[in-house]
N, C-alpha and C positions, 0 to 999 in steps of 0.2 A: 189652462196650463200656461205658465209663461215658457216665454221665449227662452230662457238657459236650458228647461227642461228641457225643452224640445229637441236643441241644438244637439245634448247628451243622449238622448234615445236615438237621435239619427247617426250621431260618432260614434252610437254602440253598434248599431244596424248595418254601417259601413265598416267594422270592426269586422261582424260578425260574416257579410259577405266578403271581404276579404280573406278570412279564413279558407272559405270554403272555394276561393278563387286557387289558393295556395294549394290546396288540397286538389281539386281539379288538374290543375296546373301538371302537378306530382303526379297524377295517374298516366297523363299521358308518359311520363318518362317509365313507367313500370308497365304499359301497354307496347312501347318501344323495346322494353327488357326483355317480355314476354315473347318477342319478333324475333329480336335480334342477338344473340347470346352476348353477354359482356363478361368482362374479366373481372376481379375484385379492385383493380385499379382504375380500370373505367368508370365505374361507377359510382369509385369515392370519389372520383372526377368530377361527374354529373353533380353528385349533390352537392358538392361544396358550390360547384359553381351556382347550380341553384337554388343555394338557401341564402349565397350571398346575394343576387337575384331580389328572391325575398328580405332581404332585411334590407335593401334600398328602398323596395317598394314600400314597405310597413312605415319606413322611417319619412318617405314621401304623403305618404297617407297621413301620418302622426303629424306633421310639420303642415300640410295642407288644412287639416284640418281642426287643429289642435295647439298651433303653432309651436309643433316641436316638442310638446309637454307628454312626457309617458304619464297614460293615465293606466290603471290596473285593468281597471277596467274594459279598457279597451284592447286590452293582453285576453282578457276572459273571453270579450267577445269573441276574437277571433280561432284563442282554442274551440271554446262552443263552436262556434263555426266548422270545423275543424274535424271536431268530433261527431257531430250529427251527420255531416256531409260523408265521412269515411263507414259509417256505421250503417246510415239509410241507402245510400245508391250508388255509390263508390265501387265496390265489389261489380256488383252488376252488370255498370257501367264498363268497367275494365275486360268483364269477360265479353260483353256483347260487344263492344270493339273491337279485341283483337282478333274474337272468331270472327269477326266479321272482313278483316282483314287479314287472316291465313287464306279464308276461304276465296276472295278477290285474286289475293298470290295465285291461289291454288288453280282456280278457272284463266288467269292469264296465262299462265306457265302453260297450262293443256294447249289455250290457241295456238300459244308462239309455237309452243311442240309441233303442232298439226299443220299450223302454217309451215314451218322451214321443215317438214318432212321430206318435200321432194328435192331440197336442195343436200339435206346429210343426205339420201340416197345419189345424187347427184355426186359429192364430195366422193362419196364411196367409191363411188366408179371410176371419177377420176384419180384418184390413190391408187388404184388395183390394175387400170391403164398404164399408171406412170412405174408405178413398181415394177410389171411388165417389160415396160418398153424400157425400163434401167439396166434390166438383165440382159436385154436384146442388145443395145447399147455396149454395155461391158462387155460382151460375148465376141462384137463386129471390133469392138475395139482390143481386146486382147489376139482376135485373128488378122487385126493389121498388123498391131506389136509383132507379131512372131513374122508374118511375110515381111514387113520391114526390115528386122532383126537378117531375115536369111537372104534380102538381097543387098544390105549391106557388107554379110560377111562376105556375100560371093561377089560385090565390090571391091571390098578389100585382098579379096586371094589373086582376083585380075590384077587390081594396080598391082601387086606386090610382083605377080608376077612377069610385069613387062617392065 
């Protein structure tokens, strides 16, 4: 085989893993999606940013390896890519991910619970203490207000009176 040929099967082969980099890439954002709710503006967010993302990359790969020259072929490669990657283990992938990280959530969330148990019960009691001791508080202090109140009047009936 000469050496052009060669060059062309490997700028196809580097095409075609790129695709499926691209592809990759894009699952974790849809494993993120699957986690995290987003809005319809979020998410044209995301993708804009990361197709422009990709078309750096592509245009780095095209120019690295090609010096810059769109070949078609190497557009094919990387849909092929593309498409066999989203079709063979993409899906898969994406659901044995993110079950795999609900279910991590799902068992930290239980420790933290079990661990800070004794402190919301703690919190509890200190709430149910201080609301308590609030009312106790306002009680001593509305019964100051009024003996205040009635030795100042009987202040004022003395001065006035002498």
């Amino acid at each position: 085989m000469s050496q052009n040929i060669i060059n062309e099967v490997t700028f196809f082969f580097h095409s075609f893993l790129m695709g499926i980099v691209i592809t990759f890439i894009y699952d974790g954002f849809i494993i993120l999606r699957r986690l995290v709710r987003h809005n319809i503006f979020l998410i044209s967010l995301e993708d804009m940013i990361f197709w422009i993302a990709c078309a750096i990359g592509v245009f780095y790969m095209l120019y690295e390896e090609n010096n810059g020259i769109l070949r078609w072929f190497a557009v094919f490669g990387a849909a092929l890519g593309m498409v066999i990657y989203k079709k063979s283990v993409s899906g898969l992938i994406v659901d044995i991910i993110s079950t795999t990280i609900k279910h991590i959530v799902s068992v930290l969330s239980g420790i933290i619970r079990f661990l800070l148990r004794p402190m919301r019960f703690l919190c509890r009691k200190i709430y149910r203490f201080s609301r308590i001791l609030l009312r106790r508080v306002k009680k001593v202090g509305k019964y100051l207000k009024n003996k205040l109140t009635g030795k100042m009047k009987l202040l004022k009936i003395t001065i006035c009176k002498h």
